[in-house]
Structure formats: structure tokens, C-alpha cells
N, C-alpha and C positions, 0 to 999 in steps of 0.2 A: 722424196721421202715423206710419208705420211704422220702428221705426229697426233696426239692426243689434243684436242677442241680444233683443230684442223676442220675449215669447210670443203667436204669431198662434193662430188656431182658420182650419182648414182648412173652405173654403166648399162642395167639389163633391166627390163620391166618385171616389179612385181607384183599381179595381178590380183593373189589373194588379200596382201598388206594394201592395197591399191596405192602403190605408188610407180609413176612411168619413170620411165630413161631420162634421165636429165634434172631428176630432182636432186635438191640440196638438204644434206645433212652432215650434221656433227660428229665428228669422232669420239665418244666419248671412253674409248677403251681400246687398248690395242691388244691381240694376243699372240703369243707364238713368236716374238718379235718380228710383226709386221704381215705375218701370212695371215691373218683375218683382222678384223676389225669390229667391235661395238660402234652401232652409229644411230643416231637419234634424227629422226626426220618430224617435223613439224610445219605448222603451218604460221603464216605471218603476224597471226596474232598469238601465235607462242602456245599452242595444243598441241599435245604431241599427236602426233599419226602411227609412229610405233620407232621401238627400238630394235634390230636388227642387227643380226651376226654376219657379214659377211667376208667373204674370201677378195681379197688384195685386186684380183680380176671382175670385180663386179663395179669398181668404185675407182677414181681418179681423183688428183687435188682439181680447186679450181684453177682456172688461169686466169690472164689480163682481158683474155679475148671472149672470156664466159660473159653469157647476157641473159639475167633472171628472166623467168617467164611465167607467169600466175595463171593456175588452174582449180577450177571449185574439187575439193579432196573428195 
């Protein structure tokens, strides 16, 4: 279950917001209960990169087994 400031990991590339598969962002909104999501992706020094609506299939929690990986945005 997903809840609001929850760190999700981004499921599918999105090439116009340029952010790839595997990025990490913040939930900051849930809607529908649960079928989408507001989520805040940013970069390490705290700029956002963008806020995004997405569908429940796009986005996963992280796990114990996720391993951050840094890429120039």
C-alpha cells in the first residue's frame, strides 16, 4: 500500500519530463483512493524535476533491496 510522502521508484520511462525507470519520488497526493498518484521527483540537491500524476502501474514502493543510482537530470 502506497501512502502519501511515501518514496515510490518510478516504473516506465518518461522521456518528455526526462526522467528514466528507476527514479525516486515522493508521493505527495493520492487520488481515487490509490488508483493514481501525485508524485514529486527531484534531484539530490532538493530542485524539483517535476510533479506528475500517475496511474498506480507506473510506480512501486521502494524495497530493502532498492540501490539509489545518480544520473546528471
Amino acid at each position: 500500500m502506497i501512502c502519501e510522502l511515501d518514496t515510490v521508484i518510478l516504473l516506465k520511462d518518461r522521456p518528455l519530463e526526462n526522467l528514466v525507470k528507476g527514479g525516486m519520488g515522493a508521493v505527495a497526493m493520492i487520488h481515487d483512493g490509490g488508483k493514481a498518484f501525485e508524485v514529486e521527483f527531484v534531484t539530490l540537491a532538493g530542485d524539483t524535476l517535476g510533479v506528475l500524476t500517475l496511474t498506480a502501474d507506473e510506480i512501486r514502493p521502494i524495497s530493502a533491496r532498492d540501490v539509489p543510482h545518480v544520473r546528471v537530470a
